[in-house]
N, C-alpha and C positions, 0 to 999 in steps of 0.2 A: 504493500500500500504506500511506503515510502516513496518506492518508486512512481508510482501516481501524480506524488504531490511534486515531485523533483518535475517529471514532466510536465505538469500544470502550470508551472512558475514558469518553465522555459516557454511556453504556447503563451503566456500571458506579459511576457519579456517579450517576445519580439513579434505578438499579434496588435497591443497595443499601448507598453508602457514606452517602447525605443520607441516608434512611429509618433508619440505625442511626445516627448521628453524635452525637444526644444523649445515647444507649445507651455508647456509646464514651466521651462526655465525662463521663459519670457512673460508669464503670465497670461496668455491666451488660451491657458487651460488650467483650472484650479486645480489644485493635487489631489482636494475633494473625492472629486472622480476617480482617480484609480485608488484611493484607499479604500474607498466602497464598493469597485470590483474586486480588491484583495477580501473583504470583509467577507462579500457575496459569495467567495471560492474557500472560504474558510481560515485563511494564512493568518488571520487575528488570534486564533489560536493552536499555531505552529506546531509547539511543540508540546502540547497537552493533551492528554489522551483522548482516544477519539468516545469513551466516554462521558467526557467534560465536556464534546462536544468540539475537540480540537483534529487536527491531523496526525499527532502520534508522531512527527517527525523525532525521529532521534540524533543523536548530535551531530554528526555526519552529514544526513540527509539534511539538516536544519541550515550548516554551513552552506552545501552547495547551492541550496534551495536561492539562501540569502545573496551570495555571489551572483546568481543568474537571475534574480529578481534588480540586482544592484546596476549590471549588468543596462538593463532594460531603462529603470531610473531612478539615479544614485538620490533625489528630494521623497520620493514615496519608501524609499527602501531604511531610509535612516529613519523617517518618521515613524515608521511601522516597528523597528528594532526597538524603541524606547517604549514602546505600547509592550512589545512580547516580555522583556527586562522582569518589568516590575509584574507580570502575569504572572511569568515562572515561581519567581518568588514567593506570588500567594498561594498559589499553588502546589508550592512544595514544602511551605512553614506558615502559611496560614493556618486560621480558628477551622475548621468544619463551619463556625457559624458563617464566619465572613466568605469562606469559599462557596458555600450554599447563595450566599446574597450577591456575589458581586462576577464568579467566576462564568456565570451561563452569559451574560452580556456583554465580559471582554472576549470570551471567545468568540462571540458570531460579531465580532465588533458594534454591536450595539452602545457598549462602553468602552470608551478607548480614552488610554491616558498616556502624558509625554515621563518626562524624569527630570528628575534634581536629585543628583548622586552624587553632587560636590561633599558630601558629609562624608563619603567613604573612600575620598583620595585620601591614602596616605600623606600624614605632613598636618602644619597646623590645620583645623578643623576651619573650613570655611560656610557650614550648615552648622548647625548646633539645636539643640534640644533641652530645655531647661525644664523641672517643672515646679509649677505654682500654687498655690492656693486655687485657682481659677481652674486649672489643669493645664497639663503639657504647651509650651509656647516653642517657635522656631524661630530663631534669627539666624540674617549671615543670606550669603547671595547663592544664585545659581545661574552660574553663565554660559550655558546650552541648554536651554528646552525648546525643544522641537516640536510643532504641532500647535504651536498656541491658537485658540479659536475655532480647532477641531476637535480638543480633546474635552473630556468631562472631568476626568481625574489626573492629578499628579502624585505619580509614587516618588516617592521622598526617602533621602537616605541622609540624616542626624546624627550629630555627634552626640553622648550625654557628657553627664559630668565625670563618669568613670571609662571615656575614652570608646566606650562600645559606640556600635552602629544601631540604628534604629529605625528602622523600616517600616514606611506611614503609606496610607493613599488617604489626601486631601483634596478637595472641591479643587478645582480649576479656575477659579475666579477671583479676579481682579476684589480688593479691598483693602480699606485703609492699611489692613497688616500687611497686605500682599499686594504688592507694584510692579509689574513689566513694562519692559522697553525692548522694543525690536531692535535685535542683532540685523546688520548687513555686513555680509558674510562676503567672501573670494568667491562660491556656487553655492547650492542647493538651496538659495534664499526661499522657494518655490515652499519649502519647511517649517516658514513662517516661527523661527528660532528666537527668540528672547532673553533677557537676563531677566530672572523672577528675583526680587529685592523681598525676604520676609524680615520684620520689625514687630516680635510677640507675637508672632500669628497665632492663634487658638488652635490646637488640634484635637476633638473631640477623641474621647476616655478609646472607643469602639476602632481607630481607622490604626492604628499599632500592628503591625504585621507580625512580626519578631525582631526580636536584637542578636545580632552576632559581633562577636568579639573581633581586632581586627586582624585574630590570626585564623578564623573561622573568612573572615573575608580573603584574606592571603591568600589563603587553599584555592578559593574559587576565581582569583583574578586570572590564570593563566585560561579559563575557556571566558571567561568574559571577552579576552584580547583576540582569542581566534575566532568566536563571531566576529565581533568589529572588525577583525581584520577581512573578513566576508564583503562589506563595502569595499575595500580597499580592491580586492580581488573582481571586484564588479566592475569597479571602472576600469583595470588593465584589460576583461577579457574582453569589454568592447574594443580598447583599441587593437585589440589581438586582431578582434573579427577585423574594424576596418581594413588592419593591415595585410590582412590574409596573406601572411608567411609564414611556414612550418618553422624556421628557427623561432620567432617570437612565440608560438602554442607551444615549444616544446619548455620554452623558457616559464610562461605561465604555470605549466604543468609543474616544474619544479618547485618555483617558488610556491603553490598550493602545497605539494609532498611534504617540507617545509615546513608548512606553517601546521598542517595536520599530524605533522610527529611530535610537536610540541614540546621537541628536544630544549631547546632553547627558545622561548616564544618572541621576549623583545625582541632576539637577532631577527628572524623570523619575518615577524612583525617590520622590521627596519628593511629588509632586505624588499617586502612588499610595496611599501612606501615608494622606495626608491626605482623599482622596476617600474610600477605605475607612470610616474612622470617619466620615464624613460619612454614606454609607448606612448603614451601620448603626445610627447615632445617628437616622439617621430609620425603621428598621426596628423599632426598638423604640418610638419615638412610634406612630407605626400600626400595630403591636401589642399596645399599651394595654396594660391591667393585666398582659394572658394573657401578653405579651411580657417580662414580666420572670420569671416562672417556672423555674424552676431545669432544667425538662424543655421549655422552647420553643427556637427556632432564634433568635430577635433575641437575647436577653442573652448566647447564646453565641457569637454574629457581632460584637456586642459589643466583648467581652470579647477574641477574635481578633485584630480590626482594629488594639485597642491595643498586645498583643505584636506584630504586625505591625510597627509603630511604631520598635520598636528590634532586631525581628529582621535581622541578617547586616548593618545600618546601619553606617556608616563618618559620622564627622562632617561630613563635605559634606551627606551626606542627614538626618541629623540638624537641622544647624542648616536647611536648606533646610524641613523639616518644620515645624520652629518658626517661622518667618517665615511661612509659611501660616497655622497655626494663629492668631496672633497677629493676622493682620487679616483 
């Protein structure tokens, strides 16, 4: 059945997420629309049993899935990744109560939420979690949420006062405790991405998911990075395709083996990065003039590969980035 869904993504990649993706990148097509045929096909809940009402994708199929949906278009693919994040989550350490109430409607995407996970970078705590007489309040910024004015919930990751992680889904809505301002971004603006400013925000007794400690988060960054790095992978394999030359697929292939052995994930990860703007830096030379055009595919693969660069990057992959780029 995996195999279903891996083919589904790919029918729905290049039937019509590539075909609109410029349309999307320019605003002449809302991104709306293709999250509500990912919704209609199921992919809101990816990788949740197909009793939950999900695809049952398992990690594997979940990557490729993401790669060939990203593939298609890198603004639907990242918006969608922040919705599946905080699913799993509940999913896999939520109540029974809350999975009963909230899980039938992220799956069929009927409810769909973005993320504030700045609480769980390692390093000083830029999300925090205090609580009150009142109950639980959040300060502290969050400077990537995707989806904003699409989504209904944000799943939230807090620091407390003893350092643990704290795992919330809060209303989506603008209020005196909670302020957004749109990010304009290098690509995928089409994502409608924001800085969410909370100042005490309230978060009722019930939206608590679980707490994990930050070496319970540790354990789990190395598959966090190899989804994301899934985007990364979507924008090379289109310039693969444009480029239609076996030494670049054979190259793709590699750096995917790579990142799926999960021997070393930053190198991994950095080695992705770097190949990415490499096709596309050559997708726009064999593009010539037509390829810089505001409505072609190369300047927008582009312009991708580079956010790519420092999206969901931790300074291992960063500096590992740089060292490539450099020689």
């Amino acid at each position: 059945m995996t195999e279903d869904a891996v083919a589904l993504a790919a029918e729905l990649a290049e039937d019509v997420l590539y075909p609109n993706a410029i349309d999307v990148d320019t605003g002449r097509r809302p991104l709306s629309a293709n999250l509500d045929l990912l919704a209609e096909h199921g992919f809101y809940g990816g990788m949740l049993p197909r009793a939950a009402g999900g695809l049952g994708l398992d990690f594997a199929a979940a990557n490729l899935a993401a790669e060939i949906l990203a593939s298609g278009c890198l603004s639907t693919t990242l918006t969608l990744g922040q919705h599946l994040g905080i699913t799993t989550t509940l999913a896999l350490q939520g109540s029974p109560e809350q999975q009963a109430r909230w899980l039938p409607g992220l799956a069929a995407g009927k409810l769909r939420t973005g993320a504030a996970f700045t609480g769980a970078i390692p390093g000083p705590p830029r999300l925090t979690i205090r609580e009150t007489p009142g109950g639980p309040r959040i300060s502290g910024t969050a400077p990537w949420v995707s989806g904003w004015g699409m989504i209904d919930l944000l799943g939230t990751a807090a620091r407390d006062e003893d350092d643990n992680i704290r795992w919330l889904l809060i209303d989506a809505e603008e209020a005196p405790t909670l302020r957004v301002t749109p990010q304009r971004m290098l690509a995928a603006n089409a994502s409608n991405t924001v800085v969410a400013e909370f100042t005490d925000h309230p978060v009722p007794a019930d939206r608590l998911i679980t707490v994990n400690t930050p070496a319970d988060h540790a354990a789990g960054e190395p598959f966090s990075k190899r989804l994301n790095g899934s985007l990364v992978l979507g924008v090379a394999r289109r310039g693969v395709a444009l480029l239609d030359d076996p030494k670049w697929t054979d190259e793709l292939d590699a750096v995917r083996a790579d990142l799926d052995a999960m021997a070393d994930i930053d190198a991994a990860r950095a080695r992705a990065g770097e190949f990415a703007v490499r096709v596309a830096t050559a997708a726009v030379v064999r593009g010539g003039g037509r390829g810089v055009l505001a409505d072609a595919h190369p300047q927008r693969l582009l312009r991708e590969a580079g956010l790519m660069l420092v999206f969901s990057s931790r300074p291992a992959i960063q500096d590992g980035i740089l060292r490539r780029l450099s020689t």
